[in-house]
PDB file of N, H, CA, C and O in Angstrom:
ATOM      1  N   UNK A   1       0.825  -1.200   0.000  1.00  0.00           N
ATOM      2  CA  UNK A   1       0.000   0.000   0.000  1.00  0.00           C
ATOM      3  C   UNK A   1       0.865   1.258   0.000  1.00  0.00           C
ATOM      4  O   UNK A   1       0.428   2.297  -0.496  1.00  0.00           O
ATOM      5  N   UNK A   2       2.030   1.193   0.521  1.00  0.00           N
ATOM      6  H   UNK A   2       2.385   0.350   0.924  1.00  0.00           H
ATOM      7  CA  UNK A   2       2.870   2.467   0.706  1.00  0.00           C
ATOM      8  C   UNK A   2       3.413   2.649  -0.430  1.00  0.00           C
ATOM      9  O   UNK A   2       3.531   3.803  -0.840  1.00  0.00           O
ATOM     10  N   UNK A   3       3.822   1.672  -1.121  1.00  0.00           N
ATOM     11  H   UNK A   3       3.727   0.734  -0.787  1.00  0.00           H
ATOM     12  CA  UNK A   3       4.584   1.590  -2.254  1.00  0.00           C
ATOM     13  C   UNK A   3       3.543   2.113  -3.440  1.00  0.00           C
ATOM     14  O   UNK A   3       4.030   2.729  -4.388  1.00  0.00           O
ATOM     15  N   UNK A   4       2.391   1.917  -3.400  1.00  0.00           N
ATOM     16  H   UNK A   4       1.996   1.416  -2.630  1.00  0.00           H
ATOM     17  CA  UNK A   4       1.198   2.883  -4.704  1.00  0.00           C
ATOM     18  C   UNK A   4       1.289   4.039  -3.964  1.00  0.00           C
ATOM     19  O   UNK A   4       2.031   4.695  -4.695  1.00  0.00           O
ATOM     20  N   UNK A   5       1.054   4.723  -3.044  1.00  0.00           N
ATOM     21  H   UNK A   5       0.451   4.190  -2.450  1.00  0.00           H
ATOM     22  CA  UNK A   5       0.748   5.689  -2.765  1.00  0.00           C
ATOM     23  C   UNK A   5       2.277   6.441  -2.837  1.00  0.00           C
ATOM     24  O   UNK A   5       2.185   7.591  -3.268  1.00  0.00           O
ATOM     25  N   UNK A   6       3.509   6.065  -2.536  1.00  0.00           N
ATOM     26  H   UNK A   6       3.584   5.132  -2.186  1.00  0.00           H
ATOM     27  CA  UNK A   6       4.300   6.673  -2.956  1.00  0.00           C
ATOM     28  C   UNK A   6       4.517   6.776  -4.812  1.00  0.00           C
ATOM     29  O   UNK A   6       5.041   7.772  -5.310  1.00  0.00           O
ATOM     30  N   UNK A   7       4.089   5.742  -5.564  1.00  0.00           N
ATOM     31  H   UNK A   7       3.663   4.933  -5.160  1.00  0.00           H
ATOM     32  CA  UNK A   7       3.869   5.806  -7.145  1.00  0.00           C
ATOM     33  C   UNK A   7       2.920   6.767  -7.538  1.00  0.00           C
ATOM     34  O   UNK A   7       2.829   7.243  -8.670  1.00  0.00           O
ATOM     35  N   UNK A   8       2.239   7.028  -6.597  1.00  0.00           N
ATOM     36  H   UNK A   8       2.313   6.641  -5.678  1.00  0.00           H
ATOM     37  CA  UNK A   8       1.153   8.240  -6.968  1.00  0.00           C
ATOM     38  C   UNK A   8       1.239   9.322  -6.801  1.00  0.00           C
ATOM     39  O   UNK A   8       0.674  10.239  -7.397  1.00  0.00           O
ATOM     40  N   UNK A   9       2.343   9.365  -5.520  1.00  0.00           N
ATOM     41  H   UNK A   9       2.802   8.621  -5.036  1.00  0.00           H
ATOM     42  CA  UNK A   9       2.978  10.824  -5.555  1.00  0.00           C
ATOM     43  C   UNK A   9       3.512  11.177  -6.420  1.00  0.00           C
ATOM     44  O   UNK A   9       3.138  12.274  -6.835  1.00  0.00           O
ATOM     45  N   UNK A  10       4.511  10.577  -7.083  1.00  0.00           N
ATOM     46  H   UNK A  10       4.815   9.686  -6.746  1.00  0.00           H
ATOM     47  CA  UNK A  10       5.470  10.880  -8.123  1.00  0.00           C
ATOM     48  C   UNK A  10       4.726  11.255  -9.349  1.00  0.00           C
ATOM     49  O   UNK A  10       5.072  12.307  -9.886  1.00  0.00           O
ATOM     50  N   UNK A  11       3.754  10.567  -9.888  1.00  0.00           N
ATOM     51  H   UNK A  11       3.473   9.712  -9.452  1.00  0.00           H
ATOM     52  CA  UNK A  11       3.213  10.881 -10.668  1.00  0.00           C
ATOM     53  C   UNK A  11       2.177  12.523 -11.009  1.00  0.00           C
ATOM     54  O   UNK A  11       1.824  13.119 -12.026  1.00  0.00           O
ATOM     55  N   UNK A  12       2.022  12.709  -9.670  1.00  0.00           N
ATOM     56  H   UNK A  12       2.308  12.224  -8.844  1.00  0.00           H
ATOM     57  CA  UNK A  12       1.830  13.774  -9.493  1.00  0.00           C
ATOM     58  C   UNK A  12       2.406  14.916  -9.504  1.00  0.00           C
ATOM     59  O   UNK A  12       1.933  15.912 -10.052  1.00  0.00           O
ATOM     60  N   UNK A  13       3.409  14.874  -8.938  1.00  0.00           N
ATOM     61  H   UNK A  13       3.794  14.065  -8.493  1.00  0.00           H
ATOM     62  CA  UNK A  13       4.272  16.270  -8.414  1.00  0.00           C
ATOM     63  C   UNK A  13       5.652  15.828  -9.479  1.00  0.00           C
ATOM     64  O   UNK A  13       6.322  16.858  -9.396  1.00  0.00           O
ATOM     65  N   UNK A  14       6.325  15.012 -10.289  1.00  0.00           N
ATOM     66  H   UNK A  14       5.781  14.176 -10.356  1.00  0.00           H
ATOM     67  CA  UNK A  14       7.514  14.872 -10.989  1.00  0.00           C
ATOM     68  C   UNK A  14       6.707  16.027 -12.378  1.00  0.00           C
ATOM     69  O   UNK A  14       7.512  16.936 -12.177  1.00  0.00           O
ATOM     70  N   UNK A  15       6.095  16.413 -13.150  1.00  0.00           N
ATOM     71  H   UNK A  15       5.441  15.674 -13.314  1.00  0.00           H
ATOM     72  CA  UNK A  15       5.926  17.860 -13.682  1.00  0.00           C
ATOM     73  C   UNK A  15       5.941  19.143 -12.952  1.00  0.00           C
ATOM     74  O   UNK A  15       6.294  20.258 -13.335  1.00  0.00           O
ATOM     75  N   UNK A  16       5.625  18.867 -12.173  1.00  0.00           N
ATOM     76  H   UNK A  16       5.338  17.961 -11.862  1.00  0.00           H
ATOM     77  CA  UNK A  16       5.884  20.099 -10.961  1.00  0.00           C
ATOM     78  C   UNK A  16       7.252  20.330 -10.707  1.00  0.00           C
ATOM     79  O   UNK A  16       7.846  21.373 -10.981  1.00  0.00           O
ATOM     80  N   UNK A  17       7.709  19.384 -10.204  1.00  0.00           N
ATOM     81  H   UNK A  17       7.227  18.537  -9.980  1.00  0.00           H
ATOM     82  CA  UNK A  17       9.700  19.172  -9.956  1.00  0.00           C
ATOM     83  C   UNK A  17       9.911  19.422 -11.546  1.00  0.00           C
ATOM     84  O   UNK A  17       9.593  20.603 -11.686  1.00  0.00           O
ATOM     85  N   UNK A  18      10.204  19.021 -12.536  1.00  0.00           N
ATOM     86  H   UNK A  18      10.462  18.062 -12.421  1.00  0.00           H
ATOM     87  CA  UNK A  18      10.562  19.487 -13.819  1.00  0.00           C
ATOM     88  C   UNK A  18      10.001  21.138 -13.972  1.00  0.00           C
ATOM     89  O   UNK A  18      10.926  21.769 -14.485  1.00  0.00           O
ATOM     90  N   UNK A  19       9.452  21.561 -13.849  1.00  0.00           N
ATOM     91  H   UNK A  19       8.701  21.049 -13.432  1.00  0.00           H
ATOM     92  CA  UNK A  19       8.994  22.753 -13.923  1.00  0.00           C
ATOM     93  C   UNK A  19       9.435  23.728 -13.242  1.00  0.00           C
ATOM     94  O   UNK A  19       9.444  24.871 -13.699  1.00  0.00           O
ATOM     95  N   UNK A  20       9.785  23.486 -12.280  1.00  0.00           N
ATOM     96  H   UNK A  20       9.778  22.558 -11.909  1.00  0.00           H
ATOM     97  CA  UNK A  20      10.704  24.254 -11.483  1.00  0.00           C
ATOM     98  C   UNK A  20      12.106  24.129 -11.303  1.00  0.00           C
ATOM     99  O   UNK A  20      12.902  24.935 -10.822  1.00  0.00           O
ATOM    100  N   UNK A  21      12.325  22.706 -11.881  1.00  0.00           N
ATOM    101  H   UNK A  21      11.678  22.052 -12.272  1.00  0.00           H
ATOM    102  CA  UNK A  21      14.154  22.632 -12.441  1.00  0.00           C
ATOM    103  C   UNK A  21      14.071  23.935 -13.491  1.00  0.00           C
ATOM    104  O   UNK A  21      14.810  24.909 -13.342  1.00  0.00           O
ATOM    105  N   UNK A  22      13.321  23.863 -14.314  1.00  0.00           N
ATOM    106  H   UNK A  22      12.721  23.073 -14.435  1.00  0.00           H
ATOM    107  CA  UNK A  22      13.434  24.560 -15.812  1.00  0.00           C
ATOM    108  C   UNK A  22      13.067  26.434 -15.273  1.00  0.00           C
ATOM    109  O   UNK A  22      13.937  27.208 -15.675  1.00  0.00           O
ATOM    110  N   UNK A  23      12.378  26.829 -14.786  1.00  0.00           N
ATOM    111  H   UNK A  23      11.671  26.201 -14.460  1.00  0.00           H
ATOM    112  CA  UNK A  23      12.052  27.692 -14.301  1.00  0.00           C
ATOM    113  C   UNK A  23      13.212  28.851 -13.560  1.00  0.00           C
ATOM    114  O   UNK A  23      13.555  30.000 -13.840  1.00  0.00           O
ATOM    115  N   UNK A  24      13.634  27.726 -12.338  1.00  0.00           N
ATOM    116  H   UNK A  24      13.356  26.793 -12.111  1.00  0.00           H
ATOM    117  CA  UNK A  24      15.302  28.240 -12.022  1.00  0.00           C
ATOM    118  C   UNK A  24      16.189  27.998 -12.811  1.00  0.00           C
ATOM    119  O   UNK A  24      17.267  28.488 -12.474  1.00  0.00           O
ATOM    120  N   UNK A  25      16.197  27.357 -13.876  1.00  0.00           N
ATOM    121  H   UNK A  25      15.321  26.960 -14.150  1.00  0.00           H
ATOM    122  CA  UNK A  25      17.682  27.041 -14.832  1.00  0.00           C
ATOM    123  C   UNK A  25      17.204  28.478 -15.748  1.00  0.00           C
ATOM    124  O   UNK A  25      18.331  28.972 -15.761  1.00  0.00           O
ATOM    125  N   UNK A  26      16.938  28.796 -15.988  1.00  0.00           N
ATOM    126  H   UNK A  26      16.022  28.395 -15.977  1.00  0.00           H
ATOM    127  CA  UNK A  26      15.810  29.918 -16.740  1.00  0.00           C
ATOM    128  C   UNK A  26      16.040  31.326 -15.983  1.00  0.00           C
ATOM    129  O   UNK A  26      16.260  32.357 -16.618  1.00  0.00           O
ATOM    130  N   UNK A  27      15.982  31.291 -14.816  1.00  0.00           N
ATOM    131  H   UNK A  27      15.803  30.453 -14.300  1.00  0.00           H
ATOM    132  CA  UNK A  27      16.414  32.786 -14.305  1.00  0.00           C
ATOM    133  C   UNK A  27      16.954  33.853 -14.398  1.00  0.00           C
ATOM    134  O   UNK A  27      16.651  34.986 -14.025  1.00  0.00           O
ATOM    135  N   UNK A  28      18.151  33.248 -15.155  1.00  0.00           N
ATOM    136  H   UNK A  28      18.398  32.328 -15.459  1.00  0.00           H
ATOM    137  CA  UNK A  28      18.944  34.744 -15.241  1.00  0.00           C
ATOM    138  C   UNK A  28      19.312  35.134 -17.019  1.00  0.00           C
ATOM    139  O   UNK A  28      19.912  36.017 -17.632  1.00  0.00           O
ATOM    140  N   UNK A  29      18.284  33.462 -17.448  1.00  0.00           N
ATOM    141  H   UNK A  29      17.796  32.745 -16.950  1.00  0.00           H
ATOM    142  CA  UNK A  29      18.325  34.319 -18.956  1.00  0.00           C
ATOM    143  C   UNK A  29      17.594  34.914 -19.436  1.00  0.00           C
ATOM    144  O   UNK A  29      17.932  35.908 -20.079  1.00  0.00           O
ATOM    145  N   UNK A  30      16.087  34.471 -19.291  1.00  0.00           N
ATOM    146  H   UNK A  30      15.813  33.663 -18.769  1.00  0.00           H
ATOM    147  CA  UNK A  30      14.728  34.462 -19.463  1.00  0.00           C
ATOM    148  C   UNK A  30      13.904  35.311 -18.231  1.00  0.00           C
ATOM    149  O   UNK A  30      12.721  35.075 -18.475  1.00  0.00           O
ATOM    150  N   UNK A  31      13.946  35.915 -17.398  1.00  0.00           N
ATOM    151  H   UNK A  31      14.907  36.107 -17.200  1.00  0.00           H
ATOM    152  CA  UNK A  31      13.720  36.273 -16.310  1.00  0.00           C
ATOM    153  C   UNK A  31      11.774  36.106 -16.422  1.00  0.00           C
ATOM    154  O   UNK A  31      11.205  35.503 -15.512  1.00  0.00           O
ATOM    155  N   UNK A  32      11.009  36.656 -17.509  1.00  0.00           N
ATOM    156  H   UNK A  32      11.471  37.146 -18.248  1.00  0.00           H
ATOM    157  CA  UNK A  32       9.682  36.392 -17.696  1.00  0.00           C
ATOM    158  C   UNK A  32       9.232  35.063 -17.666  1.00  0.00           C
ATOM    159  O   UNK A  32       8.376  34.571 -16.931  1.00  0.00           O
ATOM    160  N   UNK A  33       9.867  34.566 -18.498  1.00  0.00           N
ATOM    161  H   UNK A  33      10.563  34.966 -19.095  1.00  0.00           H
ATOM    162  CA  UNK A  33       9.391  33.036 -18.476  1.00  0.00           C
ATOM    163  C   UNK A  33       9.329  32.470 -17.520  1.00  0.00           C
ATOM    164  O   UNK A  33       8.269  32.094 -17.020  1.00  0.00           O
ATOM    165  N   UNK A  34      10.959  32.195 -16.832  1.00  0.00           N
ATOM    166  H   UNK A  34      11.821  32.501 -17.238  1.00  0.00           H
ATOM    167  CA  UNK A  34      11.414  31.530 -15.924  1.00  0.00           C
ATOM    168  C   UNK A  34      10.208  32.196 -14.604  1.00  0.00           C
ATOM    169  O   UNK A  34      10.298  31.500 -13.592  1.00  0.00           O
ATOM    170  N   UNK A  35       9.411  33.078 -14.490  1.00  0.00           N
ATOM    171  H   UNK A  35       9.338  33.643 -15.312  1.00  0.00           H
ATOM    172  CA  UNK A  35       8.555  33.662 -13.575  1.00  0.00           C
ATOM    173  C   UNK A  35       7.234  32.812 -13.643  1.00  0.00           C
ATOM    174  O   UNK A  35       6.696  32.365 -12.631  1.00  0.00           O
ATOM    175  N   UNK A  36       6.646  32.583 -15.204  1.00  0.00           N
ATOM    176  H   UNK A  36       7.083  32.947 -16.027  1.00  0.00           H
ATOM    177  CA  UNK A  36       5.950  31.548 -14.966  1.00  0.00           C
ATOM    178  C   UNK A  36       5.934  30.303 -15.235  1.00  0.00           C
ATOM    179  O   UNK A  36       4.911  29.619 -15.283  1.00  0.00           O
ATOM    180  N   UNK A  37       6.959  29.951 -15.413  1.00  0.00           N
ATOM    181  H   UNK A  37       7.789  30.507 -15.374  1.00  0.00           H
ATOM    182  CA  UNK A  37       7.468  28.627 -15.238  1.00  0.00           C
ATOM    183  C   UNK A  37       7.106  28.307 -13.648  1.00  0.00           C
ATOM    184  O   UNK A  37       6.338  27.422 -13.270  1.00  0.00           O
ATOM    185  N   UNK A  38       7.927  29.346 -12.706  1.00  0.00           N
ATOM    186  H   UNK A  38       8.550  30.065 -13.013  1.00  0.00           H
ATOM    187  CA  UNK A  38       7.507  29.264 -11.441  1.00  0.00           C
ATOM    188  C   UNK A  38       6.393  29.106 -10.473  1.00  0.00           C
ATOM    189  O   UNK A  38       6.348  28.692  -9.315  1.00  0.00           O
ATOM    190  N   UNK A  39       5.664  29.482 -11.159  1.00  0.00           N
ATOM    191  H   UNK A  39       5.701  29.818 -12.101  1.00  0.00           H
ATOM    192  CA  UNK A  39       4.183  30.322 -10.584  1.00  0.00           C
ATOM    193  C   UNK A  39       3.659  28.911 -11.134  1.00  0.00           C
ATOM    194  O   UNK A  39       3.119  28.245 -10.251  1.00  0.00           O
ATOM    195  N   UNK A  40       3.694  28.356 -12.297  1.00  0.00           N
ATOM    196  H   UNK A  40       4.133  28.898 -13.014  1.00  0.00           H
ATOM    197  CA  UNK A  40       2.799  26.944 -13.002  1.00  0.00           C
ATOM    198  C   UNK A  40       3.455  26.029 -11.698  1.00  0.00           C
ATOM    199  O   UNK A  40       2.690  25.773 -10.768  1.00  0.00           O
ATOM    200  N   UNK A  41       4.350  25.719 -11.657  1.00  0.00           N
ATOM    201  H   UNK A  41       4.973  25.926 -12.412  1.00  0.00           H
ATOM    202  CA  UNK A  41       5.234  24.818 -10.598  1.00  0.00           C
ATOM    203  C   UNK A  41       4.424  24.898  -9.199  1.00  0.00           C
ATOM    204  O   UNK A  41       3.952  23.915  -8.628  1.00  0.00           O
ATOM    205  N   UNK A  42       4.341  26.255  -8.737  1.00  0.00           N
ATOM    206  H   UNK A  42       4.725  27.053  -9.201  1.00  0.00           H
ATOM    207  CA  UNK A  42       3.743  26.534  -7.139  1.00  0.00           C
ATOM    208  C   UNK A  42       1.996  25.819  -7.591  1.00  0.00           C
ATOM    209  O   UNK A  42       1.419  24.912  -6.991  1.00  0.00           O
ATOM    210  N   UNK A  43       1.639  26.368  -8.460  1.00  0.00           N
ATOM    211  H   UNK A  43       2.108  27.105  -8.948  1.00  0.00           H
ATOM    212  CA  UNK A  43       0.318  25.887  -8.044  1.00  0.00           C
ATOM    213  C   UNK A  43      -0.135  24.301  -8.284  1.00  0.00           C
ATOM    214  O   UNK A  43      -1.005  23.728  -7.627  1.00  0.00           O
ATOM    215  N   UNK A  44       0.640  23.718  -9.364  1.00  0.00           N
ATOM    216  H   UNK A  44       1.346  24.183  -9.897  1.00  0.00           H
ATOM    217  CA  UNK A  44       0.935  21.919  -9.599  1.00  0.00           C
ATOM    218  C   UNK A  44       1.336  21.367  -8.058  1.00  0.00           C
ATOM    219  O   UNK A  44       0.986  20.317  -7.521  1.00  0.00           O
ATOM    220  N   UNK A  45       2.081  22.303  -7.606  1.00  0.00           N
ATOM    221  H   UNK A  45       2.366  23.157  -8.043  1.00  0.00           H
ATOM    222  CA  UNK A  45       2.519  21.683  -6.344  1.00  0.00           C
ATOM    223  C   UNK A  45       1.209  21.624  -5.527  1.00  0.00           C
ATOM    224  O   UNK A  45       0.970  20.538  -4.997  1.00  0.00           O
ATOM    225  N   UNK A  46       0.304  22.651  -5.340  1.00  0.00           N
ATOM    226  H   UNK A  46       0.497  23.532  -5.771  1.00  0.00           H
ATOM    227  CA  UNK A  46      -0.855  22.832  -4.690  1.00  0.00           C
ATOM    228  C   UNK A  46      -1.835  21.895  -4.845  1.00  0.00           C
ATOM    229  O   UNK A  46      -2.349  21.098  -4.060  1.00  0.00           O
ATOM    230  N   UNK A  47      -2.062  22.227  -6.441  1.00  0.00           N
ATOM    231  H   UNK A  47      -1.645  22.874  -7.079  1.00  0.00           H
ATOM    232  CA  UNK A  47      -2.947  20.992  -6.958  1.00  0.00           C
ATOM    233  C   UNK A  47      -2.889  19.845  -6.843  1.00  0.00           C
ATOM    234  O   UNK A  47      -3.942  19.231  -6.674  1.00  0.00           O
ATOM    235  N   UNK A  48      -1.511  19.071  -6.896  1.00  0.00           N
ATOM    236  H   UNK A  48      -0.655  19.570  -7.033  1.00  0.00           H
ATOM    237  CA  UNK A  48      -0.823  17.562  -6.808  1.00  0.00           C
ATOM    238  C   UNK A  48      -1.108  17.133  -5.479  1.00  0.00           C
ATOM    239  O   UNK A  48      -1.706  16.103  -5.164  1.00  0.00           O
ATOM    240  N   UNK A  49      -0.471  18.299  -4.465  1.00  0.00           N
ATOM    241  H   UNK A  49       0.015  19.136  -4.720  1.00  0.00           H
ATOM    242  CA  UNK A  49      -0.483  17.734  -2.544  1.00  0.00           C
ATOM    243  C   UNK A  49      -2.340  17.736  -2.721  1.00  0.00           C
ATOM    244  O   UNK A  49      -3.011  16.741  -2.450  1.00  0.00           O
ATOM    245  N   UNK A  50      -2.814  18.778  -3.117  1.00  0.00           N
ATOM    246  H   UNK A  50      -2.269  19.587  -3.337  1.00  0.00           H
ATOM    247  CA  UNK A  50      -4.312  18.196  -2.662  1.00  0.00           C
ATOM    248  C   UNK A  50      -4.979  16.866  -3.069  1.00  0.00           C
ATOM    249  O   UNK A  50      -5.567  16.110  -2.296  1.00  0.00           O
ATOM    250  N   UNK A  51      -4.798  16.685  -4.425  1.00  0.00           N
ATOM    251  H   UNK A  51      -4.320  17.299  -5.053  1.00  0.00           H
ATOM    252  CA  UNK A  51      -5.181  15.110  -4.730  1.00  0.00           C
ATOM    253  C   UNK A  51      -4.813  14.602  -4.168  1.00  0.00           C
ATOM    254  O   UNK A  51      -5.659  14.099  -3.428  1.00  0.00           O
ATOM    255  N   UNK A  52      -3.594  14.231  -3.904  1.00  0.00           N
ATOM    256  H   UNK A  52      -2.908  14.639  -4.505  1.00  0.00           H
ATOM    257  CA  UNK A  52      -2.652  13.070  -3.180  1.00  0.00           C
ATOM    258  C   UNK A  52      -3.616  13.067  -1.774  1.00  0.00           C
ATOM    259  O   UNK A  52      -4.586  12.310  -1.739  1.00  0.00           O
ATOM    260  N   UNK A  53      -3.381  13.723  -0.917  1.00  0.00           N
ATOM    261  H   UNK A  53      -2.593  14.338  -0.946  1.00  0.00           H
ATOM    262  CA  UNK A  53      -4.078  14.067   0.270  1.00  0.00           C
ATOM    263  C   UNK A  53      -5.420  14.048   0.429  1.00  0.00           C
ATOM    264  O   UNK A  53      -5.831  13.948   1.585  1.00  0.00           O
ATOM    265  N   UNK A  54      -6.400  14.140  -0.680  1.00  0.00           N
ATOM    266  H   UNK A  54      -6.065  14.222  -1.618  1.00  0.00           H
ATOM    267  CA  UNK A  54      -7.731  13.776  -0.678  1.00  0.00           C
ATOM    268  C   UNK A  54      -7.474  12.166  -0.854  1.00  0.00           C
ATOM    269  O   UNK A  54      -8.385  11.544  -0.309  1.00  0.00           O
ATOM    270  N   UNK A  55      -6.540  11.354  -1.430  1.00  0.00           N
ATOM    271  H   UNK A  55      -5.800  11.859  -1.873  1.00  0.00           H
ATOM    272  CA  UNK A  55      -6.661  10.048  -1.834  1.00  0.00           C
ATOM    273  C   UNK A  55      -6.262   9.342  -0.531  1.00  0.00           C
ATOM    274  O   UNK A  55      -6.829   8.346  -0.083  1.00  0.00           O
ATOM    275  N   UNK A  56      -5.132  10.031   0.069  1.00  0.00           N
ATOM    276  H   UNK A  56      -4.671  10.841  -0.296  1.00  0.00           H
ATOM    277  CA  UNK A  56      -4.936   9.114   1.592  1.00  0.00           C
ATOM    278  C   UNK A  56      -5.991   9.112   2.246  1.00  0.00           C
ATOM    279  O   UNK A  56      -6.705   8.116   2.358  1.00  0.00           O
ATOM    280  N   UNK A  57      -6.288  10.515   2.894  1.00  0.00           N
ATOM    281  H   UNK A  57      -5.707  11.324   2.802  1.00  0.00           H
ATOM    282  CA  UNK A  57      -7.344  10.247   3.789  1.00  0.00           C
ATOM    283  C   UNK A  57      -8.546   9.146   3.513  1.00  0.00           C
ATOM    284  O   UNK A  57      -9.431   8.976   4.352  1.00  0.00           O
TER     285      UNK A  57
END
């Protein structure tokens, strides 16, 4: 059981983690982009922990 629910995390939040690799690699060339690159990242992160967390409970 731990082992799906950790497969489900990942699946969730690994575009989020890519998105925010790319976002900070992006900073000091792109400064606009790399802003919402960021901002897409924060709220995937939001969105992802809430599914995940509606599915444990």
């Amino acid at each position: 059981m731990g082992i799906l629910i950790f497969i489900i995390y990942l699946i969730f939040h690994i575009p989020a983690i890519i998105l925010l690799l790319l976002g900070l690699s992006r900073l000091n060339t792109k400064p606009e982009n790399a802003k919402k690159l960021l901002i897409a990242a924060g709220i995937y992160f939001l969105i992802g922990g809430g599914i995940c967390a509606s599915m444990v409970s």
